[in-house]
SEDRENFI-918462 format. One record per residue: x, y, z negated of N, C-alpha, C, O in turn; residue in three letters. Coordinates in steps of 0.1 Angstrom, whole numbers, plus 5000, padded with zeros to 4 digits. Layout:
XYZXYZXYZXYZALA...
***
This chain:
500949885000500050005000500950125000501750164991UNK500750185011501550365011501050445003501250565007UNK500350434991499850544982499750434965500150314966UNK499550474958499250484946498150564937498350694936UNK497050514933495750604934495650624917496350554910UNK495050694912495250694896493550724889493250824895UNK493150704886491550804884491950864872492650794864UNK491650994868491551084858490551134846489351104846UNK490751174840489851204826488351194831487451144825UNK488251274848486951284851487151154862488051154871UNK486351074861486950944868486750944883487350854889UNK485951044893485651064905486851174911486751234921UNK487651184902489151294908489851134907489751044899UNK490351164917491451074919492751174924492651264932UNK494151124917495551154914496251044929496550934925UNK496451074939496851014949498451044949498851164949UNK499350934950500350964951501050884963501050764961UNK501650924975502150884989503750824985504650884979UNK503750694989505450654985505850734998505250775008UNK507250744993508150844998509550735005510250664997UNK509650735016511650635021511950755023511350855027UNK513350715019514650815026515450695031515350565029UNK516050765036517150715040518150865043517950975039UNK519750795053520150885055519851015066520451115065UNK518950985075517651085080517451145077517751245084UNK516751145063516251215055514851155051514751035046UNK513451235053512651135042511051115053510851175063UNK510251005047508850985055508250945042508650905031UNK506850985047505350935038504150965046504051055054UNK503650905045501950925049501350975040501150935029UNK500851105045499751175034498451145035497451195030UNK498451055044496651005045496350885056496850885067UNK495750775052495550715057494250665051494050655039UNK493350635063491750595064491550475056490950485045UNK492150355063492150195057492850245041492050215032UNK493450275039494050275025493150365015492550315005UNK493050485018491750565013490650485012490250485000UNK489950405020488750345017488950215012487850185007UNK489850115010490150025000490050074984489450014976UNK490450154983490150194970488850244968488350214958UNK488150324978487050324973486550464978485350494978UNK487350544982487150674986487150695006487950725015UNK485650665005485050665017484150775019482950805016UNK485650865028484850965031485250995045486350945049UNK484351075054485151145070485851275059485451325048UNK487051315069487351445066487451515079488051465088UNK486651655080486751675095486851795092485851855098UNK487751895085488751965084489652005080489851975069UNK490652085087492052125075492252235069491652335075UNK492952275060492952425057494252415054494852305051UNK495052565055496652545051496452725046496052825051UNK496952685032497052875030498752875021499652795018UNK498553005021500453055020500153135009499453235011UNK500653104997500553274989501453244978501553124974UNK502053364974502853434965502553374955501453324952UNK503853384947503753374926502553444922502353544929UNK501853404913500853454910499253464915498253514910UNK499553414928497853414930497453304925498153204922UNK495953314926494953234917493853244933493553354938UNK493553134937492353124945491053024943490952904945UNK490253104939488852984934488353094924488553224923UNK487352974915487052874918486052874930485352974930UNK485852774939485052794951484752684949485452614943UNK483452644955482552504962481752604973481752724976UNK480952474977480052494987478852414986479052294986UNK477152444986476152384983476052274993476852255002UNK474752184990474452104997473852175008473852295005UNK473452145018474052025025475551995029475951885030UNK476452145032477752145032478652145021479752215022UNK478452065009479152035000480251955001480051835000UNK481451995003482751955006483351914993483351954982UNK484051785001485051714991486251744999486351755012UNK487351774987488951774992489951704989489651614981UNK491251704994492351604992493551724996493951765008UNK493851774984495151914983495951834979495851734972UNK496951904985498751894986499252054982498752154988UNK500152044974501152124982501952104988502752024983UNK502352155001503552075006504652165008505552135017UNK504752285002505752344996505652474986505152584988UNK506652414971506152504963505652464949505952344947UNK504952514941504352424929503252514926503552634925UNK501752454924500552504919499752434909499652304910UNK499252474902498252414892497152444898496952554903UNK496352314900494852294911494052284898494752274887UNK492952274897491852274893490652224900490252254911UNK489652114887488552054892487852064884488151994874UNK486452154883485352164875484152074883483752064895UNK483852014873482351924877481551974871481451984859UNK480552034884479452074884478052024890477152094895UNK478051874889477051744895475951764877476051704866UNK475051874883474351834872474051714862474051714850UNK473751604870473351504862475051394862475051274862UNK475851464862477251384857477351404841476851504836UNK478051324833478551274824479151414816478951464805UNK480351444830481451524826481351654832482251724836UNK479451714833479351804838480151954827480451954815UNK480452074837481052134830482752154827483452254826UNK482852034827484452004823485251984833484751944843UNK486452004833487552044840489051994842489752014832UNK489851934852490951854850491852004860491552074870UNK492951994852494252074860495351984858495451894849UNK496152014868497351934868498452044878498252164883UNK499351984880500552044887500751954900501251844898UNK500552004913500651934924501952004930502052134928UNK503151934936504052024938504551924953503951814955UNK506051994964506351934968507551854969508151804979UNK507951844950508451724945508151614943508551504947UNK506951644934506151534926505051474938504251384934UNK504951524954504151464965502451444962501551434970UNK502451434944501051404944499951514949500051634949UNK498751424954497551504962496351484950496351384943UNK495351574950494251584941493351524951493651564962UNK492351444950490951404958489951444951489651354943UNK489251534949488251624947487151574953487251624965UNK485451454951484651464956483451604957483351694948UNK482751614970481451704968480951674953480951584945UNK480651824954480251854935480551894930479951894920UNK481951944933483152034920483352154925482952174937UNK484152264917484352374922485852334917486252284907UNK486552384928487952394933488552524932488052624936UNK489752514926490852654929492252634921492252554912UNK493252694925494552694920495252824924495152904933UNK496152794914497352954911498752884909499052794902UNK499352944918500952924924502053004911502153104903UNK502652904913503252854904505252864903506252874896UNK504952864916506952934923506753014932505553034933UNK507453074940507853194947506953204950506053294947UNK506753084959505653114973504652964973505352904964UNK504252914975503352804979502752784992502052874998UNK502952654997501852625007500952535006501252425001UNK499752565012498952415004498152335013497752425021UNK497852245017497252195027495852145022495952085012UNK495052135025494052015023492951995033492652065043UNK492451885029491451845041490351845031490351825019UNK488851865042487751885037487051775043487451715053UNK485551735035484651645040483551705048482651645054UNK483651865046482251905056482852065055483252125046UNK482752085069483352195075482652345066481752335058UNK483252495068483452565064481752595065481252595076UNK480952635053479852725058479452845049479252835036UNK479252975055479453065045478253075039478153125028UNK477453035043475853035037475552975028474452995022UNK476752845026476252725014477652755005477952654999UNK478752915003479352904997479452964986479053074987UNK479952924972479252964960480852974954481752924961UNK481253044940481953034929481453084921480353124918UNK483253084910482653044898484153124892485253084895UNK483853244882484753374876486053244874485653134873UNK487353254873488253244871488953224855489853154850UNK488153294850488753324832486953294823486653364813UNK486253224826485153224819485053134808485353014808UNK484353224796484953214784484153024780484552954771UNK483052974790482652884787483252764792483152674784UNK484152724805484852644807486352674800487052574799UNK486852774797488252804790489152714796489352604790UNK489552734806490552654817491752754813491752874810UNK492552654814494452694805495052694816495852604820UNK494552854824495752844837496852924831496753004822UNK497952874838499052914835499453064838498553114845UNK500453154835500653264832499453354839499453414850UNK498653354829497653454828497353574834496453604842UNK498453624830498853794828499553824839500053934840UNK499753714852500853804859499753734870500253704881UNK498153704870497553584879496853764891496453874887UNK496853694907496553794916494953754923494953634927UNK493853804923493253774926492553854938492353984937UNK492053804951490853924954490053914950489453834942UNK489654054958488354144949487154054951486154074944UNK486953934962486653854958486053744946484953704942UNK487153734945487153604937487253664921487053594912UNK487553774919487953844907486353894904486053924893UNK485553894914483553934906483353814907482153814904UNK483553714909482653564909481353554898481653654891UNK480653524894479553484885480453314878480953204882UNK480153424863480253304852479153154857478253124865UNK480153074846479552924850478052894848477152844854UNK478252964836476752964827475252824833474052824835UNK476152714833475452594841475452574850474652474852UNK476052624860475852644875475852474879476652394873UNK475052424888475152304890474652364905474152474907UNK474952224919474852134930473652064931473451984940UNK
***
């Protein structure tokens, strides 16, 4: 198997990790593969990509997108280090509310798999970051929703606070205050 899958506190995030060869070349991995993804259990189409670039200190999210365009993702960084973030917001889940962050970098290769239902975002963490991910349902601005960044009811422990960039955007978001999918 070219990956290593892990499930997390909230058991529908899955921690994907791509084995890595070197040689004297230099290095190969597969960051995605269909048959291996869906052995484990994560059967999904992904039918888009996104790649964004930003500076120490930005913070982008939290974002989702309603039904019927409710997107699941699969982030990398693939250059750089960010703390990602996954709030579950599936009303009738378990672990509605609550929140998994971790550090995805392009040392440590691991990728976050985020099903439809969460609100997504992360803040860069070295110079610069680049981030890749693929989505399960294409971009629609009519079914797109967030969720404030610093709200005092999920109390998400992003990392340096004080120095975090936001647009004017994402900086008015509406508190969580229950928000559910």
């Amino acid at each position: 198997m070219p990956f290593t899958f892990e499930q997390l506190k909230i058991p529908d995030l899955i921690l994907v990790t791509p084995k890595r060869f070197t040689d004297e070349r230099g290095a190969f991995m597969e960051t995605y593969k269909e048959s291996a993804f869906k052995e484990y259990g994560i059967d999904y189409d992904f039918v888009q990509d996104n790649h964004s670039v930003s500076r120490k200190g930005v913070l982008r999210g939290l974002h989702y997108q309603r039904p019927p365009r409710a997107q699941g993702k699969l982030v990398r960084a693939v250059q750089g280090r960010i703390f990602d973030v996954a709030v579950d917001i599936r009303e009738d889940s378990e672990s509605f509310g609550e929140w998994v962050g971790m550090e995805l970098s392009d040392q440590n290769r691991r990728m976050l798999f985020i099903p439809p239902g969460f609100a997504h975002g992360f803040c860069v963490l070295s110079e610069q970051a680049v981030v890749h991910y693929k989505t399960t349902a294409e971009y629609a601005p009519e079914c797109e929703g967030g969720i404030r960044w610093d709200d005092e009811e999920l109390d998400i422990d992003w990392p340096n606070k004080e120095i975090l960039i936001l647009s004017k955007k994402d900086n008015n978001l509406r508190p969580f205050n229950g928000i559910s999918l």
